[in-house]
Structure formats: structure tokens, C-alpha cells
N, CA, C and O atoms as a MOPAC input file, in Angstrom:
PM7 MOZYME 1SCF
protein

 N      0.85300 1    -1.16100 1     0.00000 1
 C      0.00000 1     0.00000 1     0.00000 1
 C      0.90600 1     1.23300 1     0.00000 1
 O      1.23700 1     1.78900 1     1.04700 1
 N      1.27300 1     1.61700 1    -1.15100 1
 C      1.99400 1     2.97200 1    -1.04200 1
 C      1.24900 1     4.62600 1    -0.37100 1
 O      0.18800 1     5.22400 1    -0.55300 1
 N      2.21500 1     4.81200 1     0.26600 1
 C      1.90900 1     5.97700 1     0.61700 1
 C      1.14300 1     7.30800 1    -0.05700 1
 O      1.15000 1     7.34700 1    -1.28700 1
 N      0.62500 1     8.16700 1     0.50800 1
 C     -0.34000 1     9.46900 1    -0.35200 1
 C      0.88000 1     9.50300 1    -1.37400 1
 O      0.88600 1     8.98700 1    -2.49100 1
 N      1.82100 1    10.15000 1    -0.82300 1
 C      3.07500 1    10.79000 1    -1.05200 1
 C      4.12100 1    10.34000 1    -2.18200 1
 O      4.87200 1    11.04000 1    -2.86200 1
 N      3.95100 1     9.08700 1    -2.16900 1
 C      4.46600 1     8.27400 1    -3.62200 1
 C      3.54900 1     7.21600 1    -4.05100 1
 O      3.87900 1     6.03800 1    -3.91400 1
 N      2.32600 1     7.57300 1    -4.60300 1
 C      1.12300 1     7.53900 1    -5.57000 1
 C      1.60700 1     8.12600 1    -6.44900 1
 O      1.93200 1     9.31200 1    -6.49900 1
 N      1.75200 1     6.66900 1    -7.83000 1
 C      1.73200 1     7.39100 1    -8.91800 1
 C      0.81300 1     6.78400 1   -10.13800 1
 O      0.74600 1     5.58500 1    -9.86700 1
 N      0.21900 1     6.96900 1   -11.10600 1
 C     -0.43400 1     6.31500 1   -11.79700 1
 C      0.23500 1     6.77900 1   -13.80800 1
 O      0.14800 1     7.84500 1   -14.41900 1
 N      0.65700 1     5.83100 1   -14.11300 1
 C      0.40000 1     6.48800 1   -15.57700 1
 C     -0.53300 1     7.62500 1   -16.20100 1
 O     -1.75200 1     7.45800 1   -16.23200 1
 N      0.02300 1     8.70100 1   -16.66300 1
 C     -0.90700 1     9.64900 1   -16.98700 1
 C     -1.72600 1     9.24400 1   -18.50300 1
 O     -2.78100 1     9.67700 1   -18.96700 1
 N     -0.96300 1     8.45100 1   -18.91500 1
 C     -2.02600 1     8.25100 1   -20.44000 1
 C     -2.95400 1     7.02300 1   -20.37700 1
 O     -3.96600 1     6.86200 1   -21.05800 1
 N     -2.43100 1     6.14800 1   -19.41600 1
 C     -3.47100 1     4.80400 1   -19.30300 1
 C     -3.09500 1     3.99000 1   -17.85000 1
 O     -2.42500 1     2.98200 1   -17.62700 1
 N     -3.95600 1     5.04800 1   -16.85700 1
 C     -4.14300 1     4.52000 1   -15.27500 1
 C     -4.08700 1     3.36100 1   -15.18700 1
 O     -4.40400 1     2.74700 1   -16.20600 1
 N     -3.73200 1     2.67000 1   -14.14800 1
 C     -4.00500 1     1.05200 1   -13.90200 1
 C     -3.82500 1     0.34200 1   -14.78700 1
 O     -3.74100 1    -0.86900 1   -14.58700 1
 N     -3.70900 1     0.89200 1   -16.06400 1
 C     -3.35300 1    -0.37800 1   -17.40000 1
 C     -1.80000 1    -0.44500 1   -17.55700 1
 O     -1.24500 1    -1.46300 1   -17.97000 1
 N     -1.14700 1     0.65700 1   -17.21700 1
 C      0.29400 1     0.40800 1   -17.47900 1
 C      1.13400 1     1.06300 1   -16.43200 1
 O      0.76400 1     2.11200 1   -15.90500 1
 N      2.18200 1     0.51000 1   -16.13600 1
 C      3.16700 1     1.21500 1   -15.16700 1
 C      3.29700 1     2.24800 1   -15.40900 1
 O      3.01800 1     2.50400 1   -16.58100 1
 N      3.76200 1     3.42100 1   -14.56000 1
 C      4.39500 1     4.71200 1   -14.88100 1
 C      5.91600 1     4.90100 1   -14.63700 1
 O      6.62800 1     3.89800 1   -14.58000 1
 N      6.39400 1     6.02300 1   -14.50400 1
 C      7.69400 1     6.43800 1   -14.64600 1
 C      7.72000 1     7.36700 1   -13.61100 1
 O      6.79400 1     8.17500 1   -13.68300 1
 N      8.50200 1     7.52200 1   -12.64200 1
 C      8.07200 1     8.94400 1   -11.77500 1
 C      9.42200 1    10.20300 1   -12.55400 1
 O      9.58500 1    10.29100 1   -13.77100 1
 N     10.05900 1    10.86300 1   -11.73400 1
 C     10.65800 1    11.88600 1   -12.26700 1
 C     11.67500 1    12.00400 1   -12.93500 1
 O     12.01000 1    12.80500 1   -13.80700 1
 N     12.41600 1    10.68400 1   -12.22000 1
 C     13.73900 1     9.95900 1   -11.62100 1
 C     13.39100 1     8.97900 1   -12.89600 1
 O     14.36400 1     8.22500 1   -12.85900 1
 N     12.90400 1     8.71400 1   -13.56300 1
 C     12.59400 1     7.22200 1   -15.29300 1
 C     12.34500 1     6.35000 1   -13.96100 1
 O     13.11600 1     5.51700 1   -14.43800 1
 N     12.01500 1     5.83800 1   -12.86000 1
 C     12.15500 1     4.77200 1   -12.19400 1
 C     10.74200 1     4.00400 1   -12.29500 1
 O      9.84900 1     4.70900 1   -11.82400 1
 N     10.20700 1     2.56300 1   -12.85000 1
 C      8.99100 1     2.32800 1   -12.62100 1
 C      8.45300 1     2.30100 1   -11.25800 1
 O      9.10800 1     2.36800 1   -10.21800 1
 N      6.84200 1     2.16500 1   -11.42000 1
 C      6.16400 1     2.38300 1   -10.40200 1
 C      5.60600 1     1.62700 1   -10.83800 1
 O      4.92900 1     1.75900 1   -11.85800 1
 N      5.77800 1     0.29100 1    -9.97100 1
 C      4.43700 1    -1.01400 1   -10.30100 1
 C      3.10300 1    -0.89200 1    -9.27900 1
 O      1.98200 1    -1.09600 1    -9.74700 1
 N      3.30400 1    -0.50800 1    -7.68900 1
 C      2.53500 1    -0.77000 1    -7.06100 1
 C      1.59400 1    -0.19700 1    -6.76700 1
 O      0.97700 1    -0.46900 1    -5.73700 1
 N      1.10000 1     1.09500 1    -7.89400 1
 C     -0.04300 1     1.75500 1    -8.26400 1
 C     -0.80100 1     0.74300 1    -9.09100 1
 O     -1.89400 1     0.60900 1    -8.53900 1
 N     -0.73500 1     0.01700 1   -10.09000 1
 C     -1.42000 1    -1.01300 1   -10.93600 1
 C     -2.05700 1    -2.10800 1    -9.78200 1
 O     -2.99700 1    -2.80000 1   -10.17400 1
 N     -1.59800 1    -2.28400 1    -8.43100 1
 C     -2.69600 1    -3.29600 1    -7.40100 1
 C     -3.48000 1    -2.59600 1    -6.43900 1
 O     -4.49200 1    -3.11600 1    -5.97000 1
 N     -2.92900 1    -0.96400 1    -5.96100 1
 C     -3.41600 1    -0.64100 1    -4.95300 1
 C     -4.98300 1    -0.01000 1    -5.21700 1
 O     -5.34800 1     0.56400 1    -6.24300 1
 N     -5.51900 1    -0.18500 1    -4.42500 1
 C     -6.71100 1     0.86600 1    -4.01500 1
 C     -6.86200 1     2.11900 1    -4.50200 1
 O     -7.74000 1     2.48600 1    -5.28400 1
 N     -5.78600 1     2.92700 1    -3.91700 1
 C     -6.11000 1     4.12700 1    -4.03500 1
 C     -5.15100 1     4.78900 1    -2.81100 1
 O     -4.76100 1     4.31300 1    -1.74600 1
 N     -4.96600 1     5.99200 1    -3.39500 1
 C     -3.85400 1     7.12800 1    -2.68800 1
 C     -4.59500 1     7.24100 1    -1.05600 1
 O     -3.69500 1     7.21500 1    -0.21600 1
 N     -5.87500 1     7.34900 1    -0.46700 1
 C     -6.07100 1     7.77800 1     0.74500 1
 C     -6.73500 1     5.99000 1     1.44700 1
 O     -7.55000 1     5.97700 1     2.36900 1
 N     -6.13800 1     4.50400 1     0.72900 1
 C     -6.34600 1     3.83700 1     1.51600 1
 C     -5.86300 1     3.22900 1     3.04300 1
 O     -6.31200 1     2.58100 1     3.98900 1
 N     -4.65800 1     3.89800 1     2.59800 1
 C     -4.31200 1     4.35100 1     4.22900 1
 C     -4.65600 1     4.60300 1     5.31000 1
 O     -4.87900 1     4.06000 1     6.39200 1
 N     -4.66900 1     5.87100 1     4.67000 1
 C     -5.72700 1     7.16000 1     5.66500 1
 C     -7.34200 1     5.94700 1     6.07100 1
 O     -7.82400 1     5.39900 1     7.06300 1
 N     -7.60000 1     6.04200 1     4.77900 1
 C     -9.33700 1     5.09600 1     5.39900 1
 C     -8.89000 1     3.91700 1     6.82100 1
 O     -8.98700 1     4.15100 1     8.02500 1
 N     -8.59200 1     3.15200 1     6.41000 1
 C     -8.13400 1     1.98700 1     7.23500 1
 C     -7.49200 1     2.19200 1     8.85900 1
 O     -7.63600 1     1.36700 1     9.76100 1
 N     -6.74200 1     3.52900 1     8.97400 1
 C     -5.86100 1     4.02800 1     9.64000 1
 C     -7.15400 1     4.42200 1    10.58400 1
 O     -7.22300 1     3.93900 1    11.71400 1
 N     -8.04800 1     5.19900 1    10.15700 1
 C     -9.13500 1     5.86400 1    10.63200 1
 C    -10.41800 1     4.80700 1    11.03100 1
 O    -11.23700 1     4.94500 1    11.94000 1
 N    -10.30500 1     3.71200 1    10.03600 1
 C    -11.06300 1     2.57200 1    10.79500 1
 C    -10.80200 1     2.20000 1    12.03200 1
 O    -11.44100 1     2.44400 1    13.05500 1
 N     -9.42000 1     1.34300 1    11.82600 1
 C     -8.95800 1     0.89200 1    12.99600 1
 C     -8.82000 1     1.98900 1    14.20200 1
 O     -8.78500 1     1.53900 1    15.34700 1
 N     -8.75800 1     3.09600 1    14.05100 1
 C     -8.74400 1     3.98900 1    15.10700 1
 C    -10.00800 1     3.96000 1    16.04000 1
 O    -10.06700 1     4.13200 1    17.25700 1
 N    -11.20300 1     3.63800 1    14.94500 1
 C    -12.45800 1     4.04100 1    15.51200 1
 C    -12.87900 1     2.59000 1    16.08800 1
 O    -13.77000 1     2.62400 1    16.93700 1
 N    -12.37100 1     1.34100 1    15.75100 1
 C    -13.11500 1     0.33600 1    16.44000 1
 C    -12.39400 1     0.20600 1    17.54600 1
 O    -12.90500 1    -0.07600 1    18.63000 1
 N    -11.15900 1     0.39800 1    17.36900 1
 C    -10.50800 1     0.46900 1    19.22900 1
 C    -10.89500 1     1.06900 1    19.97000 1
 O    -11.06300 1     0.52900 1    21.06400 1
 N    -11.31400 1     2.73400 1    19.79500 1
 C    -12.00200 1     3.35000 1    20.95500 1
 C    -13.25100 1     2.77100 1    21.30700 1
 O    -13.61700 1     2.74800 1    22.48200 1
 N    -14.10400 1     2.18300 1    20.15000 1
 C    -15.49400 1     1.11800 1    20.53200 1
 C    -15.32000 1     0.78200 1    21.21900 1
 O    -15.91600 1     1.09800 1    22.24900 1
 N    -14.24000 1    -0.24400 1    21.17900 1
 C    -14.04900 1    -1.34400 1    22.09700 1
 C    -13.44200 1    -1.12400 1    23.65300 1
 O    -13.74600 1    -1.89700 1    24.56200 1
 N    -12.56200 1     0.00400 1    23.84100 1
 C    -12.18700 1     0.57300 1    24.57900 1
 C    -13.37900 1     1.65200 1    25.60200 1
 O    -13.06200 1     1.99300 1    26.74100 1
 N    -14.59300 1     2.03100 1    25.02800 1
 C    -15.45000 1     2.61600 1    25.50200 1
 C    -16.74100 1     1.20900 1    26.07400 1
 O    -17.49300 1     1.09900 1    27.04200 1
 N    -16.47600 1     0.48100 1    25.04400 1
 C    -17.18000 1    -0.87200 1    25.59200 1
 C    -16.74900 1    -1.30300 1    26.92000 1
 O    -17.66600 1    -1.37200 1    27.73900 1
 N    -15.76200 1    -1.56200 1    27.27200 1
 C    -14.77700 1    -2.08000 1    28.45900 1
 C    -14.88300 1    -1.82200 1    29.78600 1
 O    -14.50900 1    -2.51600 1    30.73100 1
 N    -15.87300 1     0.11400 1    29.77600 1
 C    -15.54200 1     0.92400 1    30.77700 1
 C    -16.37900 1     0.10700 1    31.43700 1
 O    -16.60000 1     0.28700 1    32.63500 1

């Protein structure tokens, strides 16, 4: 799951082909991921079922 921050996608054909970032270097692991803020989502899940569970407890 790459980071916001190095998300990159081919600009002429997203998800169908690798890209290049600035540096010529490929970028494969935009072609499996989700998406740039799946992080963030997940990060913010798990945040919220621990306090559940943690407010459950009291």
C-alpha cells in the first residue's frame, strides 16, 4: 500500500500500465493498490473500532 506521497499512476493509461516517476524509475505498485487515501481510510477505521471497544470495556 503505497503511501499518499508516492502515488503514482500512468498519466495516459491509469491502472493499465506502469508509470515512470521523475527519476525514469517504474512504479508497479499503483497497478494493485486501491487508491492514494487507503491508508488514511483503514488508519481511521482501525482507530475508531478500538475506541469502541475501549469505551465498551468501561
Amino acid at each position: 500500500m503505497p503511501p499518499p506521497n508516492d502515488y503514482f499512476v500512468n498519466p495516459d493509461k491509469p491502472y493499465f500500465e506502469n508509470g515512470m516517476d521523475q527519476y525514469g524509475r517504474r512504479h508497479y505498485e499503483e497497478t494493485e493498490a486501491m487508491s492514494p487515501e487507503t491508508g488514511n481510510i483503514l488508519a481511521k477505521n482501525f482507530q475508531e473500532m478500538v475506541s469502541t471497544m475501549h469505551e465498551n470495556l468501561k
